[in-house]
C-alpha positions in Angstrom: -22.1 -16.5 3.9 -18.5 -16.7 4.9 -16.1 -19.2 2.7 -13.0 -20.3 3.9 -10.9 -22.5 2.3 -10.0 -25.7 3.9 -6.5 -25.3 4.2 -6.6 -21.6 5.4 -5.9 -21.8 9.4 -7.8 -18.6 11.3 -6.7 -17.7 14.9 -9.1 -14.8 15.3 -13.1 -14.8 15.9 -13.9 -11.8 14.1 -14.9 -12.5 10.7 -17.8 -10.4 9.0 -20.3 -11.9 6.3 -19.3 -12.6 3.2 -15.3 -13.0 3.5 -14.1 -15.8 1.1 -10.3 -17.0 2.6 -8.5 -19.1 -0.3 -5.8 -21.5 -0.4 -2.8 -21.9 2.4 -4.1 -18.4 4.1 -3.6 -17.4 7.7 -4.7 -15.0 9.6 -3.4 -14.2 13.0 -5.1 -13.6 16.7 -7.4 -10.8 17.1 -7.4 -9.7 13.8 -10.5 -8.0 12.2 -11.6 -9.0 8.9 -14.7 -7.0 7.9 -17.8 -8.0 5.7 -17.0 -8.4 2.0 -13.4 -8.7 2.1 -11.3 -10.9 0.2 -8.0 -13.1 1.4 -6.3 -14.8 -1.3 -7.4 -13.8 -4.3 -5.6 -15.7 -7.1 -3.6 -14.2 -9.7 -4.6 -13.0 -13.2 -2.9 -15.9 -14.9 -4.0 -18.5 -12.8 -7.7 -17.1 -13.6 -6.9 -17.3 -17.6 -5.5 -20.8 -17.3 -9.4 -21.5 -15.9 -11.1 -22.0 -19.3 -9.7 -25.7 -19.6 -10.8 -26.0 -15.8 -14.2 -28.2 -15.3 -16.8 -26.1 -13.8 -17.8 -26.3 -9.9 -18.6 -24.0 -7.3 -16.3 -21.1 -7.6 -15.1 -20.9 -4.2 -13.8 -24.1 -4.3 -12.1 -23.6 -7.9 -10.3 -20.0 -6.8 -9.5 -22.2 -3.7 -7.5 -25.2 -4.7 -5.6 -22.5 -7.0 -4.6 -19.4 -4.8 -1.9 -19.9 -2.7 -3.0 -18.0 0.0 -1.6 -14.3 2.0 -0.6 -14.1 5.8 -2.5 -11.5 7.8 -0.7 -11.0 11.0 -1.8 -10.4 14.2 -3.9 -7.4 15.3 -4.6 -6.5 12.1 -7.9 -4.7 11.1 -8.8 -5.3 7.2 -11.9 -2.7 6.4 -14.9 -3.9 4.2 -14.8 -4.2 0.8 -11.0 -4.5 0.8 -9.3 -7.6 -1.5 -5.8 -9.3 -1.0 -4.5 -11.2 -3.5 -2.3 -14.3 -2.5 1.4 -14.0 -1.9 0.6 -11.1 0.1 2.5 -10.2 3.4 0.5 -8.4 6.0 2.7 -7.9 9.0 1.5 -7.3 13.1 -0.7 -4.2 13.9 -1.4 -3.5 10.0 -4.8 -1.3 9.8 -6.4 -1.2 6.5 -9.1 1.8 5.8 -12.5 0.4 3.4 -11.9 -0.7 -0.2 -8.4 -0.6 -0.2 -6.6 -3.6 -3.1 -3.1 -5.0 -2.3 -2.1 -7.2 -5.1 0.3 -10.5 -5.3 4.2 -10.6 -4.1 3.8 -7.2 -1.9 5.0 -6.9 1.7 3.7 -4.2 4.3 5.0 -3.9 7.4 4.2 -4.1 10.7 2.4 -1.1 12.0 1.4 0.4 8.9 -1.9 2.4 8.1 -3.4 1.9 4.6 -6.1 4.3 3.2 -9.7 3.6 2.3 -9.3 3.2 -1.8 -5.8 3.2 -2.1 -4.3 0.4 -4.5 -0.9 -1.3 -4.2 -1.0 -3.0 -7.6 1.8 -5.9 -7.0 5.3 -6.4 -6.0 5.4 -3.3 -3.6 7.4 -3.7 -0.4 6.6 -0.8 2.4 8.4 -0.6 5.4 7.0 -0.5 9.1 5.3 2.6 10.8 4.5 4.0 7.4 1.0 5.4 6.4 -0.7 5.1 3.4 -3.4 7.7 3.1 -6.8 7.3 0.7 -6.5 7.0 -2.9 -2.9 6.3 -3.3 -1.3 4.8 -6.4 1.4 2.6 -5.9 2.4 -0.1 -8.7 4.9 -3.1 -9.3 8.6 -2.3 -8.3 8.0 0.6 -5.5 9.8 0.2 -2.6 9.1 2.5 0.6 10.8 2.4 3.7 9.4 2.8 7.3 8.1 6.1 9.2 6.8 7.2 5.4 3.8 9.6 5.7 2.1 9.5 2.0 -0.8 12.0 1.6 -4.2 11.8 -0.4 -4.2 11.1 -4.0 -0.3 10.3 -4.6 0.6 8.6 -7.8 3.8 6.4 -8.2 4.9 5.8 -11.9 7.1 2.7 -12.9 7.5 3.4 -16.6 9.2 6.2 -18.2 8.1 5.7 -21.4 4.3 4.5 -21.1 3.7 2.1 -22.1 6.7 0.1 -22.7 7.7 -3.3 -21.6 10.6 -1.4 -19.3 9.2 -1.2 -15.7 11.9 0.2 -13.1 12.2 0.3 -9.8 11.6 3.6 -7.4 13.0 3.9 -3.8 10.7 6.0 -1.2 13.9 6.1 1.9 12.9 6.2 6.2 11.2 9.0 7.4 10.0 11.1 3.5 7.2 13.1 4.3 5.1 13.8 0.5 2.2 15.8 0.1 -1.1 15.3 -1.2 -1.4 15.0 -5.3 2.4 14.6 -6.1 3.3 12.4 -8.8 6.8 10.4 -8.3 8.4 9.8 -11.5 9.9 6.2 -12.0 12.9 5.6 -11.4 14.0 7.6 -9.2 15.2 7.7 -5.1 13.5 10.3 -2.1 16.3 10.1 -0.1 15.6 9.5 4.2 13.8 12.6 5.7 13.2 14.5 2.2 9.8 16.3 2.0 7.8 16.7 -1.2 4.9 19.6 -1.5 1.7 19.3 -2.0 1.0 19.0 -5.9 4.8 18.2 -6.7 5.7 16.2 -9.7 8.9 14.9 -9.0 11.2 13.9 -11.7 14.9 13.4 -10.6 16.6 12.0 -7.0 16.0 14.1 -4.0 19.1 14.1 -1.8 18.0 13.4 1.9 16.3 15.9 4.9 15.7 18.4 1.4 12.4 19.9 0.5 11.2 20.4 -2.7 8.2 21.7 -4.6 6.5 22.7 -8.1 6.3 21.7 -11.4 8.8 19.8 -11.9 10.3 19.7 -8.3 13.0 21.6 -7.2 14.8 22.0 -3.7 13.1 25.1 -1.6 15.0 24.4 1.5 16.0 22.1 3.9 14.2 19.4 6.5 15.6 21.7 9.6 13.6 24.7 7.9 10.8 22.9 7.4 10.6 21.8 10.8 11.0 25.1 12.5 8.3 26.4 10.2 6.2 23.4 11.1 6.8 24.2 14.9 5.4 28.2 13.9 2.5 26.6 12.3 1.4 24.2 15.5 2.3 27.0 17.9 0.5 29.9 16.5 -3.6 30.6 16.5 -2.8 32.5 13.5 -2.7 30.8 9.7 -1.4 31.0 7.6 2.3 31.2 8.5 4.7 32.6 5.9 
């Protein structure tokens, strides 16, 4: 059964079983929303302030409170996945299955979001970027466009955990980072900087730098790194050192 609320306004025709669309939602021409997905999902307090609410259905109660996300056009949203309201989803946006985007974030136009992956609120991404499975990104992350983020990254917006001090990190254009790094809050990857596989990174990284380890420190520069990359795709032989 699909629900959708009656002031959403849907341009496309493909819409699985089981969708539930709250509040002011739109969703653009062509788009694809898959079975068991989720548009508009109120937030947390909204759902506290319920216990003083008089009961009916629940589709209709989660829609006359949600204020409802935009899902551009040509946009492919993957079962399972949930959007909460406030929630920008720009042109050409592909979401993988399962994936959770919470309130207030922005993603840009082209972007590629991995099955599981969780943006948990207040994130803003860039265009072009992808977002590969199981990625971590909470409140106050912003990454900027052409971003490729490998399996299994963690963002961090506390230094202290937990405290009641979140702060902001800064993922520039073009940062390449490898699967399992873990960004430490606070800090800026500067535009074309590349971050290893497994990398915990705990300071700035200047721009077009490389760095890697435990904690991470600068192994070379974005030129190297590229010429090595061209070895790699050029040779039959692997590994390259």
């Amino acid at each position: 059964m699909v629900f959708i609320g009656k002031r959403a306004k849907i341009l496309t025709r493909f819409v699985g079983d089981n969708v539930d669309i709250y509040g002011e939602s739109f969703v653009g021409t062509n788009s694809f929303i898959d079975s068991y997905t989720t548009i508009g999902f109120p937030i947390r307090a909204k759902l506290k302030s319920l216990s003083n609410t008089d009961m009916k259905n629940i589709n209709e109660i989660l829609d006359e409170i949600s204020e409802g996300s935009f899902i551009g056009n040509n946009v492919v949203i993957r079962r399972g996945s949930i959007i909460y309201e406030r929630t920008t989803i720009k042109e050409n946006v592909e979401f993988g299955h399962n994936v959770l985007v919470r309130e207030n974030t922005i993603i840009g136009a082209g972007c590629k979001i991995g099955s599981g992956t969780i943006i948990d609120g207040e994130v803003l991404i860039g265009e072009n970027t992808v977002v590969q499975s199981f990625v971590y990104i909470p409140p106050k992350v912003k990454i900027g466009s052409n971003v490729f983020i490998a399996p299994r990254v963690t963002f961090t917006n506390d230094r202290y955990p937990p405290s009641k001090r979140l702060i902001e990190t800064i993922i520039e254009d073009d940062v390449v980072i490898g699967a399992n790094s873990t960004i430490i809050a606070g800090i800026t990857i500067g535009k074309g900087a590349i971050i290893a596989a497994g990398s915990v990174v705990t300071k700035s990284v200047k721009p077009y730098s490389v760095v890697m380890g435990v904690p991470a420190k600068v192994v070379m520069d974005r030129n190297e790194y590229e010429q090595r990359k061209r070895l790699y795709e050029e040779s039959e032989i692997f590994p390259i050192r």
